[in-house]
VOTIDREN-857070 format. One line per 10 residues: their letters; for each residue x, y, z of N, C-alpha, C, CB. Coordinates in steps of 0.02 Angstrom, whole numbers, m for minus. Each point is the difference from the previous one (the first is absolute). Glycine has a CB too. Layout:
N
a	X:Y:Z:X:Y:Z:X:Y:Z:X:Y:Z ~ ...
% end
This chain:
272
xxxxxxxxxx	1613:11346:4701:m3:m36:m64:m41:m63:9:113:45:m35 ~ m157:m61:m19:m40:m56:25:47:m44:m38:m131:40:22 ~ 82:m126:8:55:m49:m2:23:2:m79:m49:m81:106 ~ m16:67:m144:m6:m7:m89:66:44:m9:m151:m3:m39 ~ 164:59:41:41:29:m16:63:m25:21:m76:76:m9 ~ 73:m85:86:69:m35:5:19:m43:m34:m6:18:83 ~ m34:m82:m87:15:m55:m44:11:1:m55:m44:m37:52 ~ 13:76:m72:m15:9:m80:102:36:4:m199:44:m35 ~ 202:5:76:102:37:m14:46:m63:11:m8:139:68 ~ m46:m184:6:78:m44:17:4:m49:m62:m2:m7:148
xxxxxxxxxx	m32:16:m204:10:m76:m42:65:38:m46:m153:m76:m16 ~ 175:134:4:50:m5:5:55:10:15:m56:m12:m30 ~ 51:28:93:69:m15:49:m14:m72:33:25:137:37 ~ m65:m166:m46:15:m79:1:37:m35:m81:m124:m5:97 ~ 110:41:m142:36:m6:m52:73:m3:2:m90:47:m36 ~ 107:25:46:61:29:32:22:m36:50:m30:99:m25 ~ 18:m140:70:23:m24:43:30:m72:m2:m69:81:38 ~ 28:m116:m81:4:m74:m19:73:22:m66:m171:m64:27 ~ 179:110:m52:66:24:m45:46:13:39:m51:49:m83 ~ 47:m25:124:50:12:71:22:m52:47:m55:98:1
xxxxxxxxxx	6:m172:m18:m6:m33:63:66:m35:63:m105:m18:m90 ~ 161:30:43:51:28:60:12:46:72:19:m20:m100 ~ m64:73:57:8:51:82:m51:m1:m2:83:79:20 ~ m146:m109:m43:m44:3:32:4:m21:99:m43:m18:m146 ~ m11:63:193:m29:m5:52:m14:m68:25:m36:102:m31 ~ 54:m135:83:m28:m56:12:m85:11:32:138:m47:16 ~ m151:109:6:m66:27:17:8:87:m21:m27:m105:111 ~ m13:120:m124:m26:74:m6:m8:37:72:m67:m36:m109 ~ 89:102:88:m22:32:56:m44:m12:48:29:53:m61 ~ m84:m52:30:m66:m29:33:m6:m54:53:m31:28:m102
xxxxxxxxxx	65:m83:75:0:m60:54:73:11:51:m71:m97:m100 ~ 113:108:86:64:46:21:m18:34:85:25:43:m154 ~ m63:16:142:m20:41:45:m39:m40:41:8:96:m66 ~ m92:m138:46:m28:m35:28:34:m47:75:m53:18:m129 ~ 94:m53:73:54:m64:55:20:55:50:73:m103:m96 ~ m25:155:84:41:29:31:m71:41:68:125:12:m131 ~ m159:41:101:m57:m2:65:m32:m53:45:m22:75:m67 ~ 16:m115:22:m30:m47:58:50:m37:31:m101:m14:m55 ~ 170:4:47:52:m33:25:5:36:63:57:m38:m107 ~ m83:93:115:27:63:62:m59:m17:61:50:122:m96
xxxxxxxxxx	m113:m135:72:m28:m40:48:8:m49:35:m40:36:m47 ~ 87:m81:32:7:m70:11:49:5:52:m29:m51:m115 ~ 48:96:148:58:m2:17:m20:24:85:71:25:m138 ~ m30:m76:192:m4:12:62:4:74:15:41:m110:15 ~ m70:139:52:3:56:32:61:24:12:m91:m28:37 ~ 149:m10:m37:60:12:1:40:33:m55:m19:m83:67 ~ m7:65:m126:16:39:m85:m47:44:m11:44:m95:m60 ~ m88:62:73:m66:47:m67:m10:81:27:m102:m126:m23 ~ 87:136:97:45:89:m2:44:26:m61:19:m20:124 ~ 39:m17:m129:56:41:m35:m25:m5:m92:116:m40:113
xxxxxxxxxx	m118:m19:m118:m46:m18:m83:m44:49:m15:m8:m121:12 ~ m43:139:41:m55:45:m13:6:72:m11:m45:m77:59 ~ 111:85:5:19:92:6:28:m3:m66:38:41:135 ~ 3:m85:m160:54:28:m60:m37:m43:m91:147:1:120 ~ m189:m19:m106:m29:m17:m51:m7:18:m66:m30:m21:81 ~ 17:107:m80:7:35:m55:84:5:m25:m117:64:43 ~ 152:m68:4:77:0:m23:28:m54:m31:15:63:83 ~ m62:m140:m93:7:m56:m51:8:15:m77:m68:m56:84 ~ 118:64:m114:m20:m9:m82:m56:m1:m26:73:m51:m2 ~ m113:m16:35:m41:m19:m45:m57:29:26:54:m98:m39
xxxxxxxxxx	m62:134:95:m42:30:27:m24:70:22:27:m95:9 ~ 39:122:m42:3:89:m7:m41:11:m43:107:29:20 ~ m129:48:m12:m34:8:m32:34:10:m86:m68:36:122 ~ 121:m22:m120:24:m10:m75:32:m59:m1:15:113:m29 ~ m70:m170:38:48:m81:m8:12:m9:m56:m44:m63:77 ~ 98:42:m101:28:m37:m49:8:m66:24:53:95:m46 ~ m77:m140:m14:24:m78:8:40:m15:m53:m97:m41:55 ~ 164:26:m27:46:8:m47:0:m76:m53:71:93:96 ~ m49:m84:m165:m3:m32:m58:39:m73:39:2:118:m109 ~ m25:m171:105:47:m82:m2:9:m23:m56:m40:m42:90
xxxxxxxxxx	100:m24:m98:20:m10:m41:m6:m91:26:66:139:m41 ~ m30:m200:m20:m27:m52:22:27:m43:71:m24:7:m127 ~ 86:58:140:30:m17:76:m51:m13:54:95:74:m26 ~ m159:m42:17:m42:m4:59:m75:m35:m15:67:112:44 ~ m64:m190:m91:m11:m52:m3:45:m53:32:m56:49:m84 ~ 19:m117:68:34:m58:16:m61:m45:m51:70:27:146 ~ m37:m51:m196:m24:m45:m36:15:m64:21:3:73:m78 ~ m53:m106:119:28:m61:44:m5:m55:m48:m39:37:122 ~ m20:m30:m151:m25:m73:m39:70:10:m56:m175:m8:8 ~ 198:63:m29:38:m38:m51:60:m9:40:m48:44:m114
xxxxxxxxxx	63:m49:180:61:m68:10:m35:m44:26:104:52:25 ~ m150:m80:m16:m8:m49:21:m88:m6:10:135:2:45 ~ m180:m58:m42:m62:m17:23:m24:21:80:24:m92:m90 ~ m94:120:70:m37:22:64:m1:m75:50:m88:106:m74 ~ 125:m99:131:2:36:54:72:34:15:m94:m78:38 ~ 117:53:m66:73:38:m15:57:m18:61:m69:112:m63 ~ 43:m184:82:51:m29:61:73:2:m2:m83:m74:11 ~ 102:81:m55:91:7:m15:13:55:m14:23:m94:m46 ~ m69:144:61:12:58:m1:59:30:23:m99:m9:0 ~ 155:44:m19:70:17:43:m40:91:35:140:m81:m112
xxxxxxxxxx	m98:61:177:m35:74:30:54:37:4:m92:m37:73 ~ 118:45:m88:64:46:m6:16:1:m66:47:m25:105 ~ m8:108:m122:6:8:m74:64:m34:m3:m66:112:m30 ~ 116:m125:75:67:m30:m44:m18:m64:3:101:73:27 ~ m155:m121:m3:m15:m87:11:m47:35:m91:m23:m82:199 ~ 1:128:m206:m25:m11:m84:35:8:m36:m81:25:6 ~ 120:13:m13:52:8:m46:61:m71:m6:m27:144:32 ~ 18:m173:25:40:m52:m38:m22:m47:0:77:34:13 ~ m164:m52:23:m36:m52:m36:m28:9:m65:m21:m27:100 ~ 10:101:m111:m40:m12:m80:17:53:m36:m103:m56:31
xxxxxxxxxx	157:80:m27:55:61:m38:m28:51:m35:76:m79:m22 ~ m84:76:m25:m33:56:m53:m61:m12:11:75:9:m92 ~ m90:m53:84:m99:m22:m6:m20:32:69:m11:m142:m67 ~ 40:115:116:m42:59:88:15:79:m8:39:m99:112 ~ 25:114:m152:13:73:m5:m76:37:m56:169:m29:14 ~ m163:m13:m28:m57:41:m55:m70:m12:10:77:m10:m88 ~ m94:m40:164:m51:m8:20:m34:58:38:40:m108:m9 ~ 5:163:28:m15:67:34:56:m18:70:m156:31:m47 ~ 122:49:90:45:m2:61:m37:2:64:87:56:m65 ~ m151:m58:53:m58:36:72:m2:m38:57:m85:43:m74
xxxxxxxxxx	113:m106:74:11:m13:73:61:11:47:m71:m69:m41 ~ 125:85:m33:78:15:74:m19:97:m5:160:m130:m42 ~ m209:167:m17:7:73:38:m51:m10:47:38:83:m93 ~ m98:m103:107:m13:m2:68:30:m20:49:m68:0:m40 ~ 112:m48:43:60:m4:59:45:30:6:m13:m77:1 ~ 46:119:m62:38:43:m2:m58:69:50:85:m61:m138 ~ m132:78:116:m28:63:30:m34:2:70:m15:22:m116 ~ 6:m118:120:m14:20:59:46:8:55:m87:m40:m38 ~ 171:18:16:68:10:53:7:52:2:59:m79:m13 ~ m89:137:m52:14:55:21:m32:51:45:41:m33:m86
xxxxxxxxxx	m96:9:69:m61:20:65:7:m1:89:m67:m56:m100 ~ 109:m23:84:20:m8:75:63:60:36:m30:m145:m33 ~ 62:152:m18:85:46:18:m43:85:m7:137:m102:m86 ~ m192:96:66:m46:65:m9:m20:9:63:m43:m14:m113 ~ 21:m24:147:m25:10:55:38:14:48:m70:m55:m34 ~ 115:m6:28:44:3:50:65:72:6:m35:m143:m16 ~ 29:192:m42:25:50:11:m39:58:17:71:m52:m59 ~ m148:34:65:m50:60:5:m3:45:m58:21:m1:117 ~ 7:m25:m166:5:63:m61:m106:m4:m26:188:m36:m71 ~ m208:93:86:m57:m7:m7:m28:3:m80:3:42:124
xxxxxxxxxx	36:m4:m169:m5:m11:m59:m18:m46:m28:53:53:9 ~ 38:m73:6:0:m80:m23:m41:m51:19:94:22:m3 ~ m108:m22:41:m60:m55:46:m68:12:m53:42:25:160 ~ m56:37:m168:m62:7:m58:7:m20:m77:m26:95:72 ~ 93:m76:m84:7:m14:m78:16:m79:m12:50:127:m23 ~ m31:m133:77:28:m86:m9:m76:m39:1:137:4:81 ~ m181:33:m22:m49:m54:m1:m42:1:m39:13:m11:87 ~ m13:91:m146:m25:m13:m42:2:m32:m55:m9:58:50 ~ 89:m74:m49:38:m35:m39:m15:m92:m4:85:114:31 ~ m88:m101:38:m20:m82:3:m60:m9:5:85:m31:49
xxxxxxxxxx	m144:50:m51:m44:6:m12:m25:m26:m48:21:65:52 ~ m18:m20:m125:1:m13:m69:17:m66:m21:25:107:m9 ~ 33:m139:29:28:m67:m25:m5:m73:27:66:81:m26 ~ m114:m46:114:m53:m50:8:m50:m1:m41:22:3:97 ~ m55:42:m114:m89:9:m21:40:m27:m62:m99:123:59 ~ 148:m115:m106:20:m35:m54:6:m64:m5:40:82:m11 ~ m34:m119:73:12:m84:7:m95:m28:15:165:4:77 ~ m181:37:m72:m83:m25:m10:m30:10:m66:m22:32:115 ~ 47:m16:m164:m17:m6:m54:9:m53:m51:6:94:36 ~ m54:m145:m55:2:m55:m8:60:19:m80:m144:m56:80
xxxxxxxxxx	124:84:m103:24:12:m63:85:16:m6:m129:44:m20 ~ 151:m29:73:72:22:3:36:m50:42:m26:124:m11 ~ m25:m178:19:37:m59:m4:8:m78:m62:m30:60:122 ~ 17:m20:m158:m17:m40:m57:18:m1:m89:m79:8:96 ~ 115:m31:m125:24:1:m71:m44:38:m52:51:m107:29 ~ m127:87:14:m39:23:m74:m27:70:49:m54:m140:m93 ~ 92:194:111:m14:55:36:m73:38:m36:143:9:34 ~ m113:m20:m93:m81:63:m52:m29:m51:m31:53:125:m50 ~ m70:m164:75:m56:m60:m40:15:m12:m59:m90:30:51 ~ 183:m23:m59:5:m34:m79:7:m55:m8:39:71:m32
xxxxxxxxxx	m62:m104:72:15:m100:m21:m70:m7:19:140:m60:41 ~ m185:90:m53:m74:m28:m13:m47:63:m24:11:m100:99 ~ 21:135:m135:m37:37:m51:m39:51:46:m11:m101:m94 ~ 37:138:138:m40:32:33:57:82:4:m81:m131:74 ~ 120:129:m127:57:44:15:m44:81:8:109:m87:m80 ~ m50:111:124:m43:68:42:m20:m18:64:m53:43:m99 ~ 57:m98:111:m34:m21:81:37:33:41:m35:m113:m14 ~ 106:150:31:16:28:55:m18:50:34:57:m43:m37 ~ m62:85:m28:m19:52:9:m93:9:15:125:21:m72 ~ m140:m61:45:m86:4:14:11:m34:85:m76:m34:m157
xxxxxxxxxx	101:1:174:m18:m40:59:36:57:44:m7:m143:m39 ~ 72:146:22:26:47:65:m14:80:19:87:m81:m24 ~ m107:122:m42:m7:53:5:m71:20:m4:109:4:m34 ~ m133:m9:m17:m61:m4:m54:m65:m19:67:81:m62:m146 ~ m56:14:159:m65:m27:51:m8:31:74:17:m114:m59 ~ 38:121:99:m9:39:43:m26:74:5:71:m79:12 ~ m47:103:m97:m37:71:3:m61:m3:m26:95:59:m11 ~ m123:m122:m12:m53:5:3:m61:m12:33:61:3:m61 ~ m11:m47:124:m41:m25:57:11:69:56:22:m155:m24 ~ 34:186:15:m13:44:58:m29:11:81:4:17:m105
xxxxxxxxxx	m60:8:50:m41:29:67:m30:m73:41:m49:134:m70 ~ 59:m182:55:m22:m42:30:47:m72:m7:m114:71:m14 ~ 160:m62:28:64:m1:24:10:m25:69:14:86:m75 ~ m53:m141:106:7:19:85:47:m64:10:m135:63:49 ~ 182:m60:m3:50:m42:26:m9:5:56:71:5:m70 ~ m55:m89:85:m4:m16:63:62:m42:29:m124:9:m24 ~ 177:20:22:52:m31:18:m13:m33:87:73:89:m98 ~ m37:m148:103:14:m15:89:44:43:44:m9:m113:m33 ~ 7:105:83:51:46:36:84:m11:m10:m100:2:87 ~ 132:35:m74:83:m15:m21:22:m57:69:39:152:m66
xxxxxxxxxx	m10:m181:41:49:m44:25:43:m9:m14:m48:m33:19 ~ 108:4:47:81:m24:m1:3:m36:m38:31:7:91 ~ 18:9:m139:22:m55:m45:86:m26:29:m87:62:m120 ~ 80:m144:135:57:m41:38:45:11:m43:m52:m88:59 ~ 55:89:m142:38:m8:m67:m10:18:m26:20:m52:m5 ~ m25:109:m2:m30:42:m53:18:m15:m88:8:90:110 ~ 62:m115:m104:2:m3:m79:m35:m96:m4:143:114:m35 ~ m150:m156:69:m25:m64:m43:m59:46:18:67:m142:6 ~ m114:183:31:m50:4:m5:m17:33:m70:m2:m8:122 ~ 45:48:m170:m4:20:m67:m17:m69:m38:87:107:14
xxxxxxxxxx	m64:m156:m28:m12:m51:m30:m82:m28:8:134:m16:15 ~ m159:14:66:m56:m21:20:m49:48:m59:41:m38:145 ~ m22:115:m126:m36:57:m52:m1:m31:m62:41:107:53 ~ m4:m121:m95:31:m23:m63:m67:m58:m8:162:24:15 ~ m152:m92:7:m66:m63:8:m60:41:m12:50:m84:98 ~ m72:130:m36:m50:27:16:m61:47:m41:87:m21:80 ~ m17:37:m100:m19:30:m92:m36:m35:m58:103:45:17 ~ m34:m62:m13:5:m54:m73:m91:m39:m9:169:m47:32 ~ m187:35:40:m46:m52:m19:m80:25:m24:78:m73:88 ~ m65:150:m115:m49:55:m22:19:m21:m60:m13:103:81
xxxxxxxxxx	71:m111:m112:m9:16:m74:m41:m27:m44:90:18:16 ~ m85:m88:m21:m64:m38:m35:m71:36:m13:53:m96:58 ~ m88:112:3:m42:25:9:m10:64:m22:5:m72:67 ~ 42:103:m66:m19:58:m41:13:19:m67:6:25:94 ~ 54:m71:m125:m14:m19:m78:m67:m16:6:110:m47:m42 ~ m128:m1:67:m90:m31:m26:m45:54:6:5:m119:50 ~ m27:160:2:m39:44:m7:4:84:m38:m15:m86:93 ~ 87:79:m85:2:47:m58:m11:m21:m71:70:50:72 ~ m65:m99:m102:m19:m44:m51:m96:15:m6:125:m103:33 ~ m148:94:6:m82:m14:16:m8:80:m1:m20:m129:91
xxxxxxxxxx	48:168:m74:m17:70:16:m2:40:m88:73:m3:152 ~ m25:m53:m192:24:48:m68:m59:m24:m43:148:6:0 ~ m179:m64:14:m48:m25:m47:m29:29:m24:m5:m62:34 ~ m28:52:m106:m42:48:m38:5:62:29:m76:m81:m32 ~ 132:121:37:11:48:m9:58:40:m60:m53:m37:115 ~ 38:82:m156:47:12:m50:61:34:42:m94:13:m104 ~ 83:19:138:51:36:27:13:m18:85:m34:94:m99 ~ 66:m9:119:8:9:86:m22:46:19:82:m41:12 ~ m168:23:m3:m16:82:m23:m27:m10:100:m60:36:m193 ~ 19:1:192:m35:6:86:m45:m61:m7:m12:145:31
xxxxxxxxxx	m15:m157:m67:m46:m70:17:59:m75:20:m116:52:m111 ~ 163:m30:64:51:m52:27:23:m4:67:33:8:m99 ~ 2:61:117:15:29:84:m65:m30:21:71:130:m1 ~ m113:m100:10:m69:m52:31:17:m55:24:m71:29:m74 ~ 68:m83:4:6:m74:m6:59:m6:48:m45:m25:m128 ~ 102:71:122:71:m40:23:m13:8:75:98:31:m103 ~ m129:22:136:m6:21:75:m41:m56:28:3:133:m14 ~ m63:m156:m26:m44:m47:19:35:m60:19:m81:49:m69 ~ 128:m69:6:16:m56:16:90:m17:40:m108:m15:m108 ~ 138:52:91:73:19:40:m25:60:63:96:m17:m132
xxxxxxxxxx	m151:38:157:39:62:45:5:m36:55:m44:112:m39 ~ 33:m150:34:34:m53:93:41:m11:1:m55:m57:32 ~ 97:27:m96:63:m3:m12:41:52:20:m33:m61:m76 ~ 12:122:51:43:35:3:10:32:77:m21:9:m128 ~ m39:8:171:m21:24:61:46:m58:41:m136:61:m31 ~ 130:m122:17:28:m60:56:96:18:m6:m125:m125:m32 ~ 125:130:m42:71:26:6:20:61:17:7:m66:m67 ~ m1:118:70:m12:70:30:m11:m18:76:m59:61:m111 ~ 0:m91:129:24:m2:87:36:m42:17:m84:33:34 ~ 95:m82:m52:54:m35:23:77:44:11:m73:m101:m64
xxxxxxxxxx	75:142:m3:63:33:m16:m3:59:53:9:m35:m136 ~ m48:67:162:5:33:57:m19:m6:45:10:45:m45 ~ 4:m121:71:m5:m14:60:84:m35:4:m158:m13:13 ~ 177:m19:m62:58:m14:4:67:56:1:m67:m98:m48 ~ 25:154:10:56:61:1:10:27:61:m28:33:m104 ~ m27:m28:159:m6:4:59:65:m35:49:m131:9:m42 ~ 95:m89:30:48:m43:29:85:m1:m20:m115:m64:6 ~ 127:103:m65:65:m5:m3:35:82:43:m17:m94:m133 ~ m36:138:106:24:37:52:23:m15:73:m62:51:m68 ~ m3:m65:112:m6:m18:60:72:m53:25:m146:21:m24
xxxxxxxxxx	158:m65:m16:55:m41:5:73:41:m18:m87:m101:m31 ~ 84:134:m12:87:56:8:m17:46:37:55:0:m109 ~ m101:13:148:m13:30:66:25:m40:66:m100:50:m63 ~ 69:m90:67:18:m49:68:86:m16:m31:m153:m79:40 ~ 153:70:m83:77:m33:m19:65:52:33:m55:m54:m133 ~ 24:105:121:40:67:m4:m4:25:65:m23:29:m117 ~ m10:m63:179:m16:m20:71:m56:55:33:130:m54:11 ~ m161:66:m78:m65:41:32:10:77:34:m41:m126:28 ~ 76:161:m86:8:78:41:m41:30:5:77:18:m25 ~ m76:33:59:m37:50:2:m3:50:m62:22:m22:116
xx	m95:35:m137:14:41:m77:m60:51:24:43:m106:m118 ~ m20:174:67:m38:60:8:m2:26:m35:8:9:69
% end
């Protein structure tokens, strides 16, 4: 299918999606799979054997992958409790719940299920259940590459507090399939993480400090344009696809590192 056509169908299941924007995807398949392959590179001689042999047995990486539907549990709307840099940040869900009660509950949940998935990763390992070790890490996977998305940390998720509504879906789905084939990530190699959950928060900053920037150039990308047609995709790749590429490798190099770390945690077994 050429792109025109794609674009021309996804405008409306980007329609459909921004109506949905509850379960909407924090990324599309597309960027999904990306993180998750290149996360398998990143990974010492000690893992990346087992990542590689069982690779196709990932969810998101079988050949009949499904990426299953999210909901706003797997955001974190930081700015609306509080101003970027987010120093009073509570890192634990019961220090939020009774610093900021309803308002943190409804801010999302994506930094205690990545600590939640990655303890389970560790008791995964540490039982050799080889399944589980795959589904979990695909599991945790996803809800890293979800904390690199500037937008699912943020109140105005679909560009409705600056007139840009539909932005999720154009940025998270929309653009990767239209960048595709040229698509290249360059994540760093995996590394030990000392803390893995304040290191979620560090993710959280790390993020966040994309968003501006890509309201603005997605702004510059819509100009004198009537629609979201392929000249727009154009405009938006031109001026966001670094954005999006810098986030994507980051996110699988960190998906890496969280592996690699409920690996060593789990005291480094032997896997086959």
């Amino acid at each position: 299918m050429s792109l025109s056509l794609k674009l021309a169908g996804g405008a409306a299941l980007a329609a459909a999606a921004v109506l949905a924007a509850p379960e909407a995807r924090a990324w599309g398949p597309v960027a999904h799979q990306a993180v998750n392959a290149h996360a398998l590179e990143t990974l010492p001689k000690g893992l990346k054997p087992f990542y590689k042999a069982h690779r196709l047995e990932m969810p998101s990486l079988s050949p009949e992958a499904v990426v299953p539907e999210e909901g706003l549990d797997r955001r974190f709307a930081a700015d609306r409790l509080m101003p970027f840099p987010f120093a009073d940040m509570p890192q634990t869900e019961a220090e939020m719940k009774s610093k900021l009660g309803e308002a943190g509950e409804k801010a999302g949940r994506l930094p205690w299920l990545i600590d939640q998935s990655y303890q389970r990763l560790v008791e995964a390992f540490k039982a050799g259940d080889k399944n589980r070790i795959l589904s979990e890490s695909d599991q945790l996977a996803g809800l890293v590459a979800d904390i690199h998305n500037p937008l699912a940390l943020t109140d105005n998720a679909d560009g409705q507090k600056t007139s840009q509504h539909g932005l999720w879906a154009r940025f998270t789905t929309r653009l990767p399939e239209a960048m595709q084939s040229r698509l290249k990530l360059d994540p760093d190699a995996a590394h030990f993480l000392d803390d893995p959950r304040r290191y979620v928060f560090e993710m959280v900053n790390d993020t966040y400090v994309w968003l501006d920037n890509l309201l603005y150039q997605e702004d510059l990308a819509h100009r004198g344009q009537a629609g979201y047609t392929e000249l727009y995709y154009e405009a938006f790749e031109h001026r966001a696809g670094r954005i999006l590429r810098d986030r994507l490798s980051q996110a699988a190099g960190d998906v890496g590192s969280f592996w690699y770390s409920a690996w060593t945690a789990a005291g480094r077994p032997e896997l086959k």
